[in-house]
Each structure stands twice: as structure tokens, then as C-alpha cells.
N, C-alpha and C positions, 0 to 999 in steps of 0.2 A: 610663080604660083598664082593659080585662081585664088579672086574674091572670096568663093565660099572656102576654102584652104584657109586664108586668113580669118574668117567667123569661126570656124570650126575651132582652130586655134586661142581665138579670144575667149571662147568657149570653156575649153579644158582648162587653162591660166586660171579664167576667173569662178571656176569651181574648187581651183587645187588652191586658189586662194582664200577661197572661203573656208575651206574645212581647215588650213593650217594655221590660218592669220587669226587668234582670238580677239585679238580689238577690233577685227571687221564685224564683230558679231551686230556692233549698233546698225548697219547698211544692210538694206534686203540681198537675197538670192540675187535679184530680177536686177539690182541697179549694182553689184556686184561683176556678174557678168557683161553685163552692158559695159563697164568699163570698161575693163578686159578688151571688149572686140573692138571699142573704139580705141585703143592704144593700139592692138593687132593691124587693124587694118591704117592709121595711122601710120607704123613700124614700115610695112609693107609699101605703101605709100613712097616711103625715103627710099626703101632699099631698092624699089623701082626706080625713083629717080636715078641714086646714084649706079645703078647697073646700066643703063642707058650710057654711060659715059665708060664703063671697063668689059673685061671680055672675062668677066668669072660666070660660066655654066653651069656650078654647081646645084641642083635642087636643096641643096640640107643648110647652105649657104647661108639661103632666105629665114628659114625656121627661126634663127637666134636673134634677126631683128624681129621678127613680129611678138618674140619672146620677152627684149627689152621692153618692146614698146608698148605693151601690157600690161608687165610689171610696174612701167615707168608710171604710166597713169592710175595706176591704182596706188604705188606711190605718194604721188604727188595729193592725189586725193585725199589719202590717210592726212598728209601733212598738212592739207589746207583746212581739216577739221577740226582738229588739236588746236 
């Protein structure tokens, strides 16, 4: 997957987690989504590495780490606020 595939993606994450997450309410939109795409493209980042080492082709493969790795940081963020 292209770079802008993974923004796009960080994108949608950290919209769908705005409207569903009530305790993000304190975090703007703007630093929100910004997570999101730095997790995304992060995510992205590993699964490139470790695809460089196996022989899985699949395009939909990619979607569920750059999925982790958006949630993951927006995650960790919540926890490092509390």
C-alpha cells in the first residue's frame, strides 16, 4: 500500500474515533486525527518491514496493521493522559 493509503486510513480511525470515544472529547479533531495517521503510517511502516521477509501478497493483509497501529497510538495516548 501507498503512503497516502495509510493517511487516508489514519484518517478514517481517527474520526471514527472521535465520534465513538467520549473521553477523547478533551483532544481536538485536528490532534485526534493526527494520531491516528502517525499510528497508521507507523503500523504500515512494520508491516512493510516484516513483508520484506515473507511472501504474503495479499492487499487487505496490510489494512489490519495500519488498523492496530492507530488504535494503538491513540490508545496509548488516552493512557498517558489519565
Amino acid at each position: 500500500m501507498e503512503v497516502s493509503a495509510w493517511i487516508l486510513v489514519g484518517v478514517i480511525v481517527g474520526t471514527l474515533a472521535k465520534l465513538i470515544l467520549k473521553d477523547f472529547s478533551q483532544v481536538s479533531w485536528r490532534d485526534t486525527i493526527l494520531l491516528a495517521v502517525t499510528g497508521a503510517i507507523g503500523g504500515g511502516l512494520i508491516n512493510y518491514i516484516i513483508s520484506l521477509n515473507t511472501e504474503i501478497t495479499s492487499e487487505i493483509y496490510p489494512v489490519g496493521s495500519l488498523i492496530s497501529g492507530a488504535v494503538g497510538v491513540l490508545l496509548l495516548y488516552q493512557i498517558s493522559v489519565k
